[in-house]
N, C-alpha and C positions, 0 to 999 in steps of 0.2 A: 355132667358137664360142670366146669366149679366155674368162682367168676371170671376167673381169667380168661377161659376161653368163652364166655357167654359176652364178656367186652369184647373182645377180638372180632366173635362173630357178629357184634353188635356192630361196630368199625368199618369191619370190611362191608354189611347191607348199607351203610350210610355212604360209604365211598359209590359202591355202584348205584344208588339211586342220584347222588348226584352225577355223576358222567351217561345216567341216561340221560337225565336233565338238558346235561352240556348237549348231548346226542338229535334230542329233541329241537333244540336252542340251533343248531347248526342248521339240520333239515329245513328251517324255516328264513333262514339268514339272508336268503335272496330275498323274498317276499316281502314287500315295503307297500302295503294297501295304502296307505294315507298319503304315499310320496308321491308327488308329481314328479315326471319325467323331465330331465333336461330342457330348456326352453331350442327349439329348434335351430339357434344361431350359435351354438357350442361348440367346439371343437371334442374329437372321440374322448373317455374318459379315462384318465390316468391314473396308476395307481402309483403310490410314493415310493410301493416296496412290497414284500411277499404278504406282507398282514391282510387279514380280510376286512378289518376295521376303518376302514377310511380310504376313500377315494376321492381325485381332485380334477376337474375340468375347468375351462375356462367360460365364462359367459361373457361378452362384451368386454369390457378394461376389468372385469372382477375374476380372480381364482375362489372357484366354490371349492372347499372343504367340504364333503359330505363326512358325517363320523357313523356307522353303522354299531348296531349291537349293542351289548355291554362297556361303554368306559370307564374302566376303571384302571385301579393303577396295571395290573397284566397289559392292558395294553397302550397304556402315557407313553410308552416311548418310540413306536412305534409311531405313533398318533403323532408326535413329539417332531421326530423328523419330518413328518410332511408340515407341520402349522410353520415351521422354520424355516422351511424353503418357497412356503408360499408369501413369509412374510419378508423375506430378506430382498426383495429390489426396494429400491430407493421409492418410494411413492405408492407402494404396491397396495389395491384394494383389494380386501380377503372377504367373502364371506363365508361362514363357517354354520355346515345345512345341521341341525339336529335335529331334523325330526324323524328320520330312519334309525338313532337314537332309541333303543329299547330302557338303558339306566344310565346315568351318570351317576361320577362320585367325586368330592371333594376331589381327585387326582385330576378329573375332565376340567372340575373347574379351574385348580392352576393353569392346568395347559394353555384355559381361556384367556388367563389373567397375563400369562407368559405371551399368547400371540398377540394381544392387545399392545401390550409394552413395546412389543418388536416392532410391528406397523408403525406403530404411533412415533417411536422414536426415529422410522424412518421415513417419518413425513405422507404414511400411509393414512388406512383407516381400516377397522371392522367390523364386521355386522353378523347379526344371528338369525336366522331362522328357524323359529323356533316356536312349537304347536301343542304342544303338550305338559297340560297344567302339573303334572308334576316334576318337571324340569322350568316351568315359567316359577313356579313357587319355589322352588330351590336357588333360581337367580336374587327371586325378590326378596325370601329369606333372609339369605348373608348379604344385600346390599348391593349383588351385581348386575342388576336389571339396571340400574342407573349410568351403568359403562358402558353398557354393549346398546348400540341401535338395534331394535327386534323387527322383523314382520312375520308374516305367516308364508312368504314366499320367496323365492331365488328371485321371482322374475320383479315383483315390486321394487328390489332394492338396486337390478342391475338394469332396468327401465331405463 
């Protein structure tokens, strides 16, 4: 075998062990141990579009954003459409669930920054739920623990 084909085959084990990864990462996509369930006065839960990444219901006057999985830029736009339909009425309160949230990345955090600007500019407001230290350390890192209102709950915020 010369190098060429020992890269090649180097390549192609590297591809397949990530798309088991991915394979792995799906089979487990529903299962959110740490999530609490809907608060009982909800309306059924909606989805913005065919993406598995985010789901949106209503609690009391608030639209939850739940963001599930990986966000990263693959799925900002996606994600994208729904933070923009939940923020566009005139007054509209968002909160936006992360803690079914497995990673974010600089791309989630614009999104944040983007649906914050929307609310706000239409007289809205937004809030995070938000549980795990290495997404609370990545807010407070770049300075955006100080924009977004946090609790550890849907139900504290829409009380």
């Amino acid at each position: 075998m010369d190098a060429k084909d020992e890269h090649t085959d180097q390549a192609e084990h590297a591809e397949r062990a990530e798309h088991a990864g991915h394979a792995e990462h799906a089979e487990h996509a529903g299962h959110h141990p740490e999530r609490a369930e809907p608060p009982e006065n909800v309306e059924p839960p909606g989805r913005c579009g065919p993406g598995p990444a985010v789901r949106s219901y209503t609690a009391g006057r608030f639209t939850v954003v739940e963001l599930y999985g990986e966000i990263d830029l693959l799925a900002a736009g996606h994600i994208r459409e729904c933070t923009d339909a939940a923020t566009a009425p005139q007054g509209a309160r968002v909160i936006v669930d992360l803690r079914p949230a497995t990673f974010i990345d600089c791309a989630a955090l614009g999104l944040l920054c983007r649906a914050r600007r929307r609310a706000l500019d239409r007289g809205g407001s937004i809030d995070l739920v938000c549980t795990r230290a290495l997404h609370l350390r990545m807010l407070r890192v770049t300075g955006l623990d100080g924009y977004f209102p946090s609790s550890s709950t849907v139900a504290e915020i829409s009380a």
